[in-house]
N, CA, C and O atoms as a printed pandas DataFrame, in Angstrom:
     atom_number atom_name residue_name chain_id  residue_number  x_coord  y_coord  z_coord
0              1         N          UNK        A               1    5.374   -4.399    8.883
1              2        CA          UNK        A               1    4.355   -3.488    8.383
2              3         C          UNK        A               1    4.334   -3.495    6.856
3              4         O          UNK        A               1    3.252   -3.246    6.324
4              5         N          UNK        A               2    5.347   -3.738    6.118
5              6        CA          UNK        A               2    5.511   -3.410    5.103
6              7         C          UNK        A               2    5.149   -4.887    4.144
7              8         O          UNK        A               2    4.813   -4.897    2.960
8              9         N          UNK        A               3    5.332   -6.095    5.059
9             10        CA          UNK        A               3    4.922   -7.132    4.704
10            11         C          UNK        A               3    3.286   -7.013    4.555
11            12         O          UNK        A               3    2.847   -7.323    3.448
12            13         N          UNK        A               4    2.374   -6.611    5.521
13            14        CA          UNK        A               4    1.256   -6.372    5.989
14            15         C          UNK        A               4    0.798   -6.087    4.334
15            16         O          UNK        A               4    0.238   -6.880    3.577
16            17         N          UNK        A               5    1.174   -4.888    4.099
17            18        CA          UNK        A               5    0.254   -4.159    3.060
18            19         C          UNK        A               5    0.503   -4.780    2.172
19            20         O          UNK        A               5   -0.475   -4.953    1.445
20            21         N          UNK        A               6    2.033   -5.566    1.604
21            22        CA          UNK        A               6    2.429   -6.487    0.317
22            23         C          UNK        A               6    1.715   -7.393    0.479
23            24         O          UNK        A               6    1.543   -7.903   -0.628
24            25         N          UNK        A               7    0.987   -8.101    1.480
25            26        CA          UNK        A               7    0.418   -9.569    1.142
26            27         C          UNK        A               7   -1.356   -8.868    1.132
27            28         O          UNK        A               7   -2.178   -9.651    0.655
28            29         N          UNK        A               8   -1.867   -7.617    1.575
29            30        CA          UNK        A               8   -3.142   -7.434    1.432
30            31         C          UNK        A               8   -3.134   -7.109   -0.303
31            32         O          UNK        A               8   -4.036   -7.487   -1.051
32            33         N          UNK        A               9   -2.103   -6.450   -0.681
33            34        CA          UNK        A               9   -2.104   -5.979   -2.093
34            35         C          UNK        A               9   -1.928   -6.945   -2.805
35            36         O          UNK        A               9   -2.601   -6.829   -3.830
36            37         N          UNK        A              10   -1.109   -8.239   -2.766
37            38        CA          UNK        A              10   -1.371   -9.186   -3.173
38            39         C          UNK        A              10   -2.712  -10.181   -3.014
39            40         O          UNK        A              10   -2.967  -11.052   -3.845
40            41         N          UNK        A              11   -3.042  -10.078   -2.537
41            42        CA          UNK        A              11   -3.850  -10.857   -1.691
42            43         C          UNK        A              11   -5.408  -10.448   -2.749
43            44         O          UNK        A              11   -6.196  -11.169   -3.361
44            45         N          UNK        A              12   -5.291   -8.731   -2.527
45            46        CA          UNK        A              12   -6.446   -8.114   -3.268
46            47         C          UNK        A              12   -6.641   -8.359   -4.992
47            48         O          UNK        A              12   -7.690   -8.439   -5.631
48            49         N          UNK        A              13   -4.954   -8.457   -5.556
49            50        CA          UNK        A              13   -4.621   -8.374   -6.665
50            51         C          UNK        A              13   -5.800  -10.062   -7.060
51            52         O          UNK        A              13   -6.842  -10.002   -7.711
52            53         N          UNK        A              14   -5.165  -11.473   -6.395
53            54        CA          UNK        A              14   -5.652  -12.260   -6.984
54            55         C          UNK        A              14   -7.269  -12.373   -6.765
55            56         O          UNK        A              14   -7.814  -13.087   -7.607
56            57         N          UNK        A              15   -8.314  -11.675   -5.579
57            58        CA          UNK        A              15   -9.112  -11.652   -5.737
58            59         C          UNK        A              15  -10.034  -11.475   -6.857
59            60         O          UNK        A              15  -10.888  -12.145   -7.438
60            61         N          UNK        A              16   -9.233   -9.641   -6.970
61            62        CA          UNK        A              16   -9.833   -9.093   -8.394
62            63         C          UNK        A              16   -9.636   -9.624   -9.713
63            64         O          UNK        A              16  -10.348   -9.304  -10.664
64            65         N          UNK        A              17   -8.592  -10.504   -9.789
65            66        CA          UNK        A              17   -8.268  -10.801  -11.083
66            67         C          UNK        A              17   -9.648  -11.164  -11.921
67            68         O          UNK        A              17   -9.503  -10.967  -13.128
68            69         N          UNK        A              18  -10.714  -11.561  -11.613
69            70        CA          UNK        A              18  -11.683  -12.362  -12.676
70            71         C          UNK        A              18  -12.279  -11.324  -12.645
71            72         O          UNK        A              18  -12.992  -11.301  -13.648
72            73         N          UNK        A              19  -12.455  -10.087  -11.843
73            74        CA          UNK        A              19  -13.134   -9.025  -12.377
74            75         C          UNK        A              19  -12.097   -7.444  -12.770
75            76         O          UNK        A              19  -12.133   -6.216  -12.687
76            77         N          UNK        A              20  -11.282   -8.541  -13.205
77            78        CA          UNK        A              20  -10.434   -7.200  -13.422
78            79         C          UNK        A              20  -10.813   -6.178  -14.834
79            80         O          UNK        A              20  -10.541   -4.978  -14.820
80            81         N          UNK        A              21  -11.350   -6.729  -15.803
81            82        CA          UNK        A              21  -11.345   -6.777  -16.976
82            83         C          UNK        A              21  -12.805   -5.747  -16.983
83            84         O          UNK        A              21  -13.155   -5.006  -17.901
84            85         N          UNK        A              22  -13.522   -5.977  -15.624
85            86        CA          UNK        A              22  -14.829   -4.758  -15.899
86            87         C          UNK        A              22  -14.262   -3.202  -14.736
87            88         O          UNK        A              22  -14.571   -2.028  -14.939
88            89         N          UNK        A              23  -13.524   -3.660  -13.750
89            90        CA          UNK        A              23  -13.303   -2.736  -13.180
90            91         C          UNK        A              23  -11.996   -2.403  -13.255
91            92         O          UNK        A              23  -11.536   -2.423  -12.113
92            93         N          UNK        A              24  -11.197   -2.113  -14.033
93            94        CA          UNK        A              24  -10.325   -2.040  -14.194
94            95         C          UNK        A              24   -9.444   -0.955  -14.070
95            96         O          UNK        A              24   -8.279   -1.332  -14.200
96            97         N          UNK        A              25   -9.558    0.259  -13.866
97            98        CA          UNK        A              25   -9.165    1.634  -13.887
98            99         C          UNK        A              25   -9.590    2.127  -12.411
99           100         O          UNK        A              25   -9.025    3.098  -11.908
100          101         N          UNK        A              26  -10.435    1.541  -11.850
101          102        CA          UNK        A              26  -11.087    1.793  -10.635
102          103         C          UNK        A              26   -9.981    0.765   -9.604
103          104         O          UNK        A              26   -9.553    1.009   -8.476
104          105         N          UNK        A              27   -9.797   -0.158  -10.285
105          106        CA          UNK        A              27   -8.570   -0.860   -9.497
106          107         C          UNK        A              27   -7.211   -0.687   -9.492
107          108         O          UNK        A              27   -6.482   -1.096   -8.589
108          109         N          UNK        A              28   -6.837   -0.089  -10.479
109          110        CA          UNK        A              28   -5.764    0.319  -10.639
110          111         C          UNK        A              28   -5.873    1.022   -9.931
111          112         O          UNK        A              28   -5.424    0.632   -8.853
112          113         N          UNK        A              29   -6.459    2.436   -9.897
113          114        CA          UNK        A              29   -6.575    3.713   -8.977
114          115         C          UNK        A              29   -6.687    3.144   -7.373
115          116         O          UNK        A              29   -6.053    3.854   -6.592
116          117         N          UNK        A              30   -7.086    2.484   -7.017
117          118        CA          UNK        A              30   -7.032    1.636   -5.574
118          119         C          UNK        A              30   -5.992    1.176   -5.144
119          120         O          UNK        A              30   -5.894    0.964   -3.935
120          121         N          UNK        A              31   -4.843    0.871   -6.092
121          122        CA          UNK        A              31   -4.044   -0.178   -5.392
122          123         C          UNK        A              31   -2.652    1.085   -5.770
123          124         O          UNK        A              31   -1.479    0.948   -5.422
124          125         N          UNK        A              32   -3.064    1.921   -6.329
125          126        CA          UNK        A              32   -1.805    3.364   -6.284
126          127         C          UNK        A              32   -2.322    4.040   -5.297
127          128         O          UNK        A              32   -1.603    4.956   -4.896
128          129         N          UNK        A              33   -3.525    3.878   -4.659
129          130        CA          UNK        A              33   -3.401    4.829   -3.558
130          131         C          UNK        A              33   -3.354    3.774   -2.509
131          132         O          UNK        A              33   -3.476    4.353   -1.430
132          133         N          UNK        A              34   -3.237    2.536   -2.339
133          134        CA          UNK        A              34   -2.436    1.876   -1.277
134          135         C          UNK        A              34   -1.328    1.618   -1.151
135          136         O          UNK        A              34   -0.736    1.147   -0.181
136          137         N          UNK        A              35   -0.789    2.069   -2.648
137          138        CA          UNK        A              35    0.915    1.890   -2.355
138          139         C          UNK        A              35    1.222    3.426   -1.669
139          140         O          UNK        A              35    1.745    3.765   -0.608
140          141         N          UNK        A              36    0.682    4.115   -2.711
141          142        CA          UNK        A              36    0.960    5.764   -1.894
142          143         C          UNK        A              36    0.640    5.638   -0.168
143          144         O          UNK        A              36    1.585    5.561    0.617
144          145         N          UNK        A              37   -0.413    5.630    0.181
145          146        CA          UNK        A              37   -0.544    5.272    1.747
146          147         C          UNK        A              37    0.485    4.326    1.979
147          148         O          UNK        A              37    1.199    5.007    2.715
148          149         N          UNK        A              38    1.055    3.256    1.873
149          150        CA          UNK        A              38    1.951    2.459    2.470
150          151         C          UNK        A              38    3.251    3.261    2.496
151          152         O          UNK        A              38    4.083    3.336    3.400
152          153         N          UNK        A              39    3.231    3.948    1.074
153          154        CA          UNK        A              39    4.550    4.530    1.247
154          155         C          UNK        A              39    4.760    5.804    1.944
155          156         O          UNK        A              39    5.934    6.120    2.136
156          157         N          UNK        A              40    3.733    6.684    2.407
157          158        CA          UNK        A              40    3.641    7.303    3.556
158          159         C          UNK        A              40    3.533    7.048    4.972
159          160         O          UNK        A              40    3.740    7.840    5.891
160          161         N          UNK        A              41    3.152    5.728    5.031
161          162        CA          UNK        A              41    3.367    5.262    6.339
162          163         C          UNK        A              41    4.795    4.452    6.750
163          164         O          UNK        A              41    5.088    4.226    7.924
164          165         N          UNK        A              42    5.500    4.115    5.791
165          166        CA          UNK        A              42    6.868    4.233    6.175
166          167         C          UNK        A              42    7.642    5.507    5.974
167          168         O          UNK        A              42    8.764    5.625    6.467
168          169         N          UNK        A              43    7.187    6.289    5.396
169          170        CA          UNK        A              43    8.159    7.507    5.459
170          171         C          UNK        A              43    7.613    8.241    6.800
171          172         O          UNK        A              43    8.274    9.108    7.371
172          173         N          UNK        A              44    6.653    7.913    7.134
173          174        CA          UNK        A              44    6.363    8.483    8.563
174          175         C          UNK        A              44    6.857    7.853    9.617
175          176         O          UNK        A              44    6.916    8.560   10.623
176          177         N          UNK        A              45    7.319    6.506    9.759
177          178        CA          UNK        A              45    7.534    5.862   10.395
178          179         C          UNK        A              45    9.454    6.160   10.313
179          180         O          UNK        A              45   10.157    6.321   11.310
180          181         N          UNK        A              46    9.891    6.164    9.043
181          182        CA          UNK        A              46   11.419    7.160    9.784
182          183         C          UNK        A              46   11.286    8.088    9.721
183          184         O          UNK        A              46   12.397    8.618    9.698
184          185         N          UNK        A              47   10.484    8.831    9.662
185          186        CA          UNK        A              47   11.235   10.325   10.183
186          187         C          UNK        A              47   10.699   10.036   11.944
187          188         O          UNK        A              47   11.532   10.430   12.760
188          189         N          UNK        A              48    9.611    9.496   12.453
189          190        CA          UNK        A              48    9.388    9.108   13.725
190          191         C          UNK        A              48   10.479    8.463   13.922
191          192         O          UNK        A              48   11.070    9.314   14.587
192          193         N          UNK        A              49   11.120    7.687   13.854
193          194        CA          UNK        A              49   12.774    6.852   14.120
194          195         C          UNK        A              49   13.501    7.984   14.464
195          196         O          UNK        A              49   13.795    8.122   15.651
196          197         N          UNK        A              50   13.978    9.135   13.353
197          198        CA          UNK        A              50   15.105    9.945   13.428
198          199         C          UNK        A              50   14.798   11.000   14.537
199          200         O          UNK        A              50   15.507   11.525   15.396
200          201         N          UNK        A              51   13.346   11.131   14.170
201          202        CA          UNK        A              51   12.989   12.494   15.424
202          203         C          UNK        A              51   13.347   12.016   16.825
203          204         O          UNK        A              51   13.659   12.861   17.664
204          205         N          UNK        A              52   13.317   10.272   17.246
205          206        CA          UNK        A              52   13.028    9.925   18.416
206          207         C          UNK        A              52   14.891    9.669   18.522
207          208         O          UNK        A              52   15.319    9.815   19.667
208          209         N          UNK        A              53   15.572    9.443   17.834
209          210        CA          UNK        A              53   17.018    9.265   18.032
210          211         C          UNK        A              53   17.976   10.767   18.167
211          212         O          UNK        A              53   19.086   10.875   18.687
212          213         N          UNK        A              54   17.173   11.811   17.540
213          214        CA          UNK        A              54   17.728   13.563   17.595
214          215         C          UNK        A              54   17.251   13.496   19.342
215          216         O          UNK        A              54   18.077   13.351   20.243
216          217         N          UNK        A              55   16.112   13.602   19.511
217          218        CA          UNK        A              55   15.740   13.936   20.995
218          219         C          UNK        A              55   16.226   13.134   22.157
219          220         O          UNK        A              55   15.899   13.445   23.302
């Protein structure tokens, strides 16, 4: 999963590169809220681990 989102974020990074320079703040802001979402979907994903190993 965590591969998943590193190679779309990569993936997105070299797309944008030739238009990075006009949208630039708008992309930045995109790719912090896909790390934020990624990094909520593994923190959701252990505490789902720990909840399912307590019960």
């Amino acid at each position: 999963m965590l591969k998943l989102f590193f190679s779309l974020s990569v993936r997105s990074a070299r797309t944008n590169r030739s238009t990075l320079n006009k949208h630039h703040f708008s992309f930045l802001y995109l790719h912090l809220y896909l790390s934020a979402v990624s990094a909520g979907l593994i923190v959701f994903d252990l505490v789902k681990q720990k909840q399912w190993f307590l019960f």
